[in-house]
C-alpha positions, 0 to 999 in steps of 0.5 A: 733377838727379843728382849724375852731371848735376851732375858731367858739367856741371862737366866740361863747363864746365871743358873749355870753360875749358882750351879758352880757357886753351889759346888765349890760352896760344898766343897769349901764349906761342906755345905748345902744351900737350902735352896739346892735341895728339897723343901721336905728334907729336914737337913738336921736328921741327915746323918753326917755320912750322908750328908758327906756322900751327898756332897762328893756326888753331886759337886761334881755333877753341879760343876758339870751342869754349870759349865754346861748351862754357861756354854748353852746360855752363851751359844743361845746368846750369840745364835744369831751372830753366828748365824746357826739357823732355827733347825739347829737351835731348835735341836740344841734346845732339845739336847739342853733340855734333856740334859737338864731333865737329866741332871734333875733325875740324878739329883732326885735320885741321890737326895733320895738316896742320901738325905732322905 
């Protein structure tokens, strides 16, 4: 394991640890981290409903996708203790990264839906 392997897992659990920060900031506070979302959307024009709607929907989904990307980074992590092999890494990285693609598309389509 090199060091880029060991800076690419932190990254990977750290996302995955702003992405359960942000859902229970949603939840507890009601809001969005600017970061979270687009740039182009001016978050003072969203109607309230919206922007509640937006909350329900994609709190759960950051919670999912950051346990998720926790348990992915960690695996990465201690691939080589565990002794997993290039094939099934590789295949795991693939899954992550459609999952990933996913959870993009669901969050482009709901701040379409809502916030826009």
């Amino acid at each position: 394991m090199d060091n880029m392997d060991v800076i690419m897992n932190a990254l990977i659990i750290f996302s995955g640890c702003y992405l359960i920060y942000s859902a229970v900031i949603m939840k507890t506070r009601g809001e969005v981290a600017s970061s979270f979302i687009s740039r182009n959307i001016d978050w003072e024009r969203v109607p309230e409903d919206n922007k509640k709607a937006f909350i329900r929907v994609m709190a759960p989904a950051n919670l999912v996708m950051g346990i998720i990307m926790i348990i992915s980074g960690c695996i990465f992590a201690f691939g080589d203790r565990f002794g997993l092999g290039t094939i099934n890494v590789s295949l795991m990285i693939a899954v992550a990264l459609l999952i990933c693609v996913g959870y993009g598309s669901l969050l482009m389509h709901f701040q379409n839906k809502y916030l826009r």
